[in-house]
N, C-alpha and C positions, 0 to 999 in steps of 0.2 A: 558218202562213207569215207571217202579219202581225206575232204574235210575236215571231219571229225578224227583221222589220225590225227592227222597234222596239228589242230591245235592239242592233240593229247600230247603227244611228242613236244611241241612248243613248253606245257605248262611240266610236264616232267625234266626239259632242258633247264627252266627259271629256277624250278624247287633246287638243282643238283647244283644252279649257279649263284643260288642265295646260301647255301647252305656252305659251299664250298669258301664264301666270300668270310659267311661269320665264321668257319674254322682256320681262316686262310692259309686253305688247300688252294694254291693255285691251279694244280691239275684238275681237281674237280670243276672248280669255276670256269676251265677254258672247255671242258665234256659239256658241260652246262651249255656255255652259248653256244657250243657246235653241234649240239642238239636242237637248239632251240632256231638257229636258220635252218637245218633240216627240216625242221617241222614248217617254220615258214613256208619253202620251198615246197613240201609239198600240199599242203593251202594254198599254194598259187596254181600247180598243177592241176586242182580239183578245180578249181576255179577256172582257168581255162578249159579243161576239159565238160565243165558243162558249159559256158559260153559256146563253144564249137557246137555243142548237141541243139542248142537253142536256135543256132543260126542253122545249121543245119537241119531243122524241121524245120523251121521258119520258111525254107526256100521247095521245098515239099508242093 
């Protein structure tokens, strides 16, 4: 599930920093990519977080 934020957040960040690029809103386009490592960030955390569940039954 976190996952699936995360890249939602990621492609919501892209849309705000393309859009922001062709009205050159520079504010826009910096929400954009600081959205868009947000979302990163947490696709990494879900990702880690099932790694650990994995290893962690693994050793069960």
């Amino acid at each position: 599930m976190g996952k699936m934020k995360g890249k939602a957040e990621q492609l919501k960040g892209k849309t705000k920093e393309e859009i922001g690029d062709m009205a050159d809103d520079k504010s826009m386009e910096m929400k954009g990519k600081a959205e868009k490592a947000a979302g990163r960030a947490k696709e990494s955390q879900a990702d880690a977080a099932a790694r650990m569940k994995k290893i962690h039954d693994a050793n069960r």
